[in-house]
C-alpha positions in Angstrom: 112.6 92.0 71.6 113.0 95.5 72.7 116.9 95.8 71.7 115.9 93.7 68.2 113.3 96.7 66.9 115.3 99.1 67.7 118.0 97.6 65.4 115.4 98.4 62.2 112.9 101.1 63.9 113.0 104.6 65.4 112.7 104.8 69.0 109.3 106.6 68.6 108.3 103.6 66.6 109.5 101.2 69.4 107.0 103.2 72.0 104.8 103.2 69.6 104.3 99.6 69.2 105.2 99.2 73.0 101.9 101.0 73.7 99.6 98.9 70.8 100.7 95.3 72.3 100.0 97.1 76.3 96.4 98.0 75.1 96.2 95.0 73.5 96.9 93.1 76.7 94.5 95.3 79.1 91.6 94.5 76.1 91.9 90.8 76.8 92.6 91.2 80.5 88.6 91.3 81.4 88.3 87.9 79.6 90.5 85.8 81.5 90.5 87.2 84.7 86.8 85.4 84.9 88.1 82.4 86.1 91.2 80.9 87.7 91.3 78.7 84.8 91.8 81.5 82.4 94.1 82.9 84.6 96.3 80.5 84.3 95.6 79.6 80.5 96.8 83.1 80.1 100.4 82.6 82.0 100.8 79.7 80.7 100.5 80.6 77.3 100.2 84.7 77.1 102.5 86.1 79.7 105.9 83.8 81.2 106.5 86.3 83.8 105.8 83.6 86.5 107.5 81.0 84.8 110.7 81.2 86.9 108.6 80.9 90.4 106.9 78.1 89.1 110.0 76.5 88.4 111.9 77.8 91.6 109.0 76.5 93.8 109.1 73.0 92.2 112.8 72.8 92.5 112.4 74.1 96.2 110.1 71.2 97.3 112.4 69.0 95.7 115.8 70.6 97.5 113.2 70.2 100.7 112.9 66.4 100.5 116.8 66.4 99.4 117.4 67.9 102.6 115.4 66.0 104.7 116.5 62.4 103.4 120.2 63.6 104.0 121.1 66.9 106.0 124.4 68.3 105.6 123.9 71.9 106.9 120.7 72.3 109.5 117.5 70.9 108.6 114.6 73.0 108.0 112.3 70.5 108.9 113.3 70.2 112.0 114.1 73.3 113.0 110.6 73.8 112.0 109.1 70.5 114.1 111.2 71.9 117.1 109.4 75.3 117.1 106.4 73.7 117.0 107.0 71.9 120.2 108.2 74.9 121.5 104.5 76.2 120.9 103.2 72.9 122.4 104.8 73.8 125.9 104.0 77.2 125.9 99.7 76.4 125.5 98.3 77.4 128.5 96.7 75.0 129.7 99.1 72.5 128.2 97.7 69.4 126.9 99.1 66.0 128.7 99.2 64.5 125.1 100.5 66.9 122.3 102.9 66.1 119.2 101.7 62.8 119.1 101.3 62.8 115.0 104.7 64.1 114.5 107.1 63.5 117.4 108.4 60.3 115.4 109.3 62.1 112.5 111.0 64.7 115.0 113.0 62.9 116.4 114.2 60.2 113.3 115.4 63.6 111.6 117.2 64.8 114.9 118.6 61.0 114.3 119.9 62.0 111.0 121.3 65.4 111.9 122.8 63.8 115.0 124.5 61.2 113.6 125.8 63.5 109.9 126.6 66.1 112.2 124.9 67.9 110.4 124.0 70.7 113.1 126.1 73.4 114.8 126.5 73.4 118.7 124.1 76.0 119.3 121.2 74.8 117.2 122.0 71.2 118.9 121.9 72.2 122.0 118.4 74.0 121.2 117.0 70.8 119.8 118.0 68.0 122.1 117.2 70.9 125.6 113.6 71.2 123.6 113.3 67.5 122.7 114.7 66.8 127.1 111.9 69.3 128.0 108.7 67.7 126.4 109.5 63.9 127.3 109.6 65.3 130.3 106.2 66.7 130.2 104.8 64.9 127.9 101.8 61.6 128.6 102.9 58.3 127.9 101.6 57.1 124.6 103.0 53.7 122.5 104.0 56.9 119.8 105.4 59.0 122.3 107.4 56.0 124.5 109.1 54.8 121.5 110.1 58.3 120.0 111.5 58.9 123.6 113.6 55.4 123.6 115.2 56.8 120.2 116.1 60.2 121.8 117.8 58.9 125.0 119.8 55.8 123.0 121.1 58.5 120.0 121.9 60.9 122.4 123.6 58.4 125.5 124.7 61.3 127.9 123.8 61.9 131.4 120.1 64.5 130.8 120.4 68.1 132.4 118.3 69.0 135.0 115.3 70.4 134.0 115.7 73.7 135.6 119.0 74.1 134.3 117.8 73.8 130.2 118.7 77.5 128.8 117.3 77.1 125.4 113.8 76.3 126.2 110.7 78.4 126.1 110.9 80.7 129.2 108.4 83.4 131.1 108.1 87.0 129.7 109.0 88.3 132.9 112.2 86.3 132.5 113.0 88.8 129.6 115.6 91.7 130.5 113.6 94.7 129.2 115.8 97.6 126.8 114.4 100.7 128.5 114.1 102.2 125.4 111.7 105.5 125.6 109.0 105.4 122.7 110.8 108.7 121.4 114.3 107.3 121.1 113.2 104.7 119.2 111.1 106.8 116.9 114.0 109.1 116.6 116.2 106.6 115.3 113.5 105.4 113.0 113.5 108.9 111.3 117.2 109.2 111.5 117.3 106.0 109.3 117.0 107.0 106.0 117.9 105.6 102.1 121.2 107.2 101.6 122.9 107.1 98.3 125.8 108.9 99.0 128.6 107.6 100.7 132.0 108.8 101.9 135.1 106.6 100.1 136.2 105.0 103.5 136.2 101.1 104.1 133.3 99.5 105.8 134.1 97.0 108.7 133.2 93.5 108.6 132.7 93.5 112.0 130.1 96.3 112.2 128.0 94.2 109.6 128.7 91.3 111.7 127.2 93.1 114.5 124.0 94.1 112.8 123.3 90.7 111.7 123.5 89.0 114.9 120.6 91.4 115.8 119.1 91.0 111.9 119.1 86.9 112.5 116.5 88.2 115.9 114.0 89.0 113.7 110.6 87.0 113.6 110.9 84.1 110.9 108.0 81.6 110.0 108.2 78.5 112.0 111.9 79.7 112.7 113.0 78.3 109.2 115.2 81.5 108.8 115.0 81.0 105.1 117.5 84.0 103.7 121.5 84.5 103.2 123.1 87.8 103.0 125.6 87.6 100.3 128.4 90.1 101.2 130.5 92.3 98.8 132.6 94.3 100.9 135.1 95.6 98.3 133.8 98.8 96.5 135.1 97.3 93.4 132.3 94.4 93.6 129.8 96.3 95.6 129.6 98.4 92.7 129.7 95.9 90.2 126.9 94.2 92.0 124.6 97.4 92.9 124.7 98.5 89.6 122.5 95.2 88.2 119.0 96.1 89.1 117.0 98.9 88.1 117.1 102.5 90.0 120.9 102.7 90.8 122.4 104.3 87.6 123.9 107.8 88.9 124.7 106.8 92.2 125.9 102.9 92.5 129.4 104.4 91.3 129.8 105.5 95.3 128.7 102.0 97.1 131.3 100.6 99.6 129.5 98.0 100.7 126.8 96.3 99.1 124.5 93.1 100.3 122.1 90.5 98.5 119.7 89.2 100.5 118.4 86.2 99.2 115.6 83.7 99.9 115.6 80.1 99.7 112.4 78.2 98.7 114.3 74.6 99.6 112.4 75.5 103.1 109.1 74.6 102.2 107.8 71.4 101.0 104.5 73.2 99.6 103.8 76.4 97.5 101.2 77.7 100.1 104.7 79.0 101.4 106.0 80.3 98.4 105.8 84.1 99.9 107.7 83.4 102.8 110.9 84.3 101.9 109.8 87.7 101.2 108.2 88.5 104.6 110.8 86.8 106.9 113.7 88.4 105.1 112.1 91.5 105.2 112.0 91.6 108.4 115.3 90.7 109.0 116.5 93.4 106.8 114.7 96.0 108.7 116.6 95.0 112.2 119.9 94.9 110.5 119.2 98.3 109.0 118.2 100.0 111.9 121.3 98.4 113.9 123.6 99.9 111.0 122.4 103.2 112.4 123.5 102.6 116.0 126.9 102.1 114.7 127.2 105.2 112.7 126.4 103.4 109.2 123.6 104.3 106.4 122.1 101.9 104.2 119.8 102.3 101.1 117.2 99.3 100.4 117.6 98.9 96.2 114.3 97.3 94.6 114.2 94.7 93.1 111.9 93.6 90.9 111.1 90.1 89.1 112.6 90.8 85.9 114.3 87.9 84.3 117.1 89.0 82.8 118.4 91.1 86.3 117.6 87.5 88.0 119.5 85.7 85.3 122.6 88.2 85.8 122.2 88.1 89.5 122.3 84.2 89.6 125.0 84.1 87.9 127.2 86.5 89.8 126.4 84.7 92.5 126.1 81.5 91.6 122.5 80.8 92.9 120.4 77.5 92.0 117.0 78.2 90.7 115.7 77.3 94.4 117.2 80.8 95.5 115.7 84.2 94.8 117.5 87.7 95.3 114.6 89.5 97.4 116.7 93.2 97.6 119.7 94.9 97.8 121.4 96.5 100.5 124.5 99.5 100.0 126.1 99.7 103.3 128.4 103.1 104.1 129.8 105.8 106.0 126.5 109.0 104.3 128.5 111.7 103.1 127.4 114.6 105.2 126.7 116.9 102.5 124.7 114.2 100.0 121.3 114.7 99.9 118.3 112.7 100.7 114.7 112.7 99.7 111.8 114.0 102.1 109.8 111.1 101.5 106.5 112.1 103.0 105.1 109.4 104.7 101.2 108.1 105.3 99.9 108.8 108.9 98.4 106.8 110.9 94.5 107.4 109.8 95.8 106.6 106.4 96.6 103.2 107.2 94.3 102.2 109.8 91.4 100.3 108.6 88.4 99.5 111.3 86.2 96.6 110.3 83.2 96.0 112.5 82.2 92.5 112.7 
């Protein structure tokens, strides 16, 4: 609409207008934010700007039950069922019945992964070691019995002794500790900054490789790990690519190597989730920022905001479904030593703590 008025106005007209339809929308703003009917009376028929979540949610749940019925890749739901027996062994004290209303389902999806083939060693490994662990905890129950009999005849191999299972829950004092001083790590936390200028000298695979073996450590919802990082390693495409949102123009011309990370809401069966893809890849984007540093690279988080026609370019460049949402951008490099980076003051502590008594 924007592009279309300035065809037959002056820009100062365009701003001009621009500002009459804003105060017209913070006029009627009072009215229907009385209810959460009117709310969503007026995105339904006054604002679109969550139409493509609704519809990305919706196709989500239905990529969910896709998934579920017939895994070819993983399975979120069990990968999510799995981690929730993991939690079931770990309650102290531990309950002699436990994962009674879903063990069944458990294990019939472990039954479908198992027999597609649809899971790699590691994660099979992870799942049967878990599922070995709690039948052999586990009460006896009619549920639990028969959910057992289907493990042992899909699986038909010899169990491993208990104390011999590596990917089950273990102790914390089990856990080799870093030895990293407070300071060091605080250090490195101020050493990483948002760098937009890079030397023109190749990034190597391997050393993003590294950082997202550590990046795939972070903490992730009911360990759904529900994010890709789309790689463009060429500086042709990683400029191409870092010069779609908003905020790069200026500076994307120098990107060597540019990532997408991108959430998937086919791991979640209901919108009470919806968010989800935002904190857990979030998180891991922060650890595989922070391990570029110890390897001598600089990274620069890009924005990016729901704007449709970014996420319609974005989609298409990289051929997302509408299940899949861009959540940032990362530019990957080797800083120039004499580009300059922002100050950036940042809140203290008293700014952001906030003591509620009870």
């Amino acid at each position: 609409m924007r592009a279309l008025l300035k065809r037959f106005i002056s820009t100062e007209k365009v701003e001009q207008v621009k500002v009459l339809l804003e105060n017209m929308d913070r006029s009627v703003l009072p009215f229907f934010v009385k209810s959460r009917f009117l709310s969503s009376v007026y995105y339904c028929f006054f604002s679109r700007r969550f139409a493509r979540e609704h519809q990305s949610v919706l196709l989500g749940r239905i990529k969910y039950y896709e998934n579920s019925d017939a895994p070819e890749n993983s399975s979120v739901l069990l990968r999510r069922n799995i981690h929730r027996l993991e939690k079931g062994l770990i309650m102290r004290p531990q309950r002699e019945i436990f994962a009674a209303g879903y063990i069944t389902e458990t294990v019939t999806q472990f039954v479908k992964c198992y027999d597609a083939k649809a899971l790699n060693s590691e994660e099979e490994k992870w799942v049967k070691e878990v599922l070995q662990r709690y039948f052999s905890l586990v009460g006896s129950s009619a549920v639990i019995d028969k959910a057992k009999d289907l493990f042992i005849n899909t699986v038909n191999e010899q169990a491993v002794a208990d104390g011999q299972l590596a990917s089950v829950p273990y102790s914390q004092k089990d856990i080799v500790n870093a030895e990293i001083p407070f300071q060091q790590f605080k250090q490195l936390c101020i050493q990483r900054r948002s760098v937009r200028w890079f030397q023109d000298k190749p990034v190597p695979r391997e050393l993003i490789e590294n950082a997202l073996s550590v990046a795939t450590l972070a903490p992730s919802a009911c360990n759904r790990q529900p994010f890709e990082f789309y790689l463009f390693n060429d500086p042709e495409q990683a400029r191409e690519i870092g010069a779609i949102p908003m905020g790069t123009a200026g500076f994307s011309q120098n990107f060597q190597s540019v990532l997408v990370v991108v959430g998937d809401l086919a791991s979640y069966p209901y919108e009470r989730d919806r968010h989800v893809i935002y904190i857990d890849g979030s998180l891991a984007a922060m650890q595989f920022m922070l391990s570029l540093e110890t390897q001598g690279l600089s990274s620069c988080v890009i924005n990016w905001p729901d704007i449709e026609v970014f996420e319609k370019r974005m989609s298409k460049k990289l051929h997302l479904s509408d299940n899949q949402r861009p959540l940032m951008l990362i530019s990957v490099g080797y800083a120039d030593p004499e580009g300059k980076i922002p100050f950036s003051q940042k809140k203290s502590p008293s700014d952001l703590i906030k003591e509620v008594e009870l």
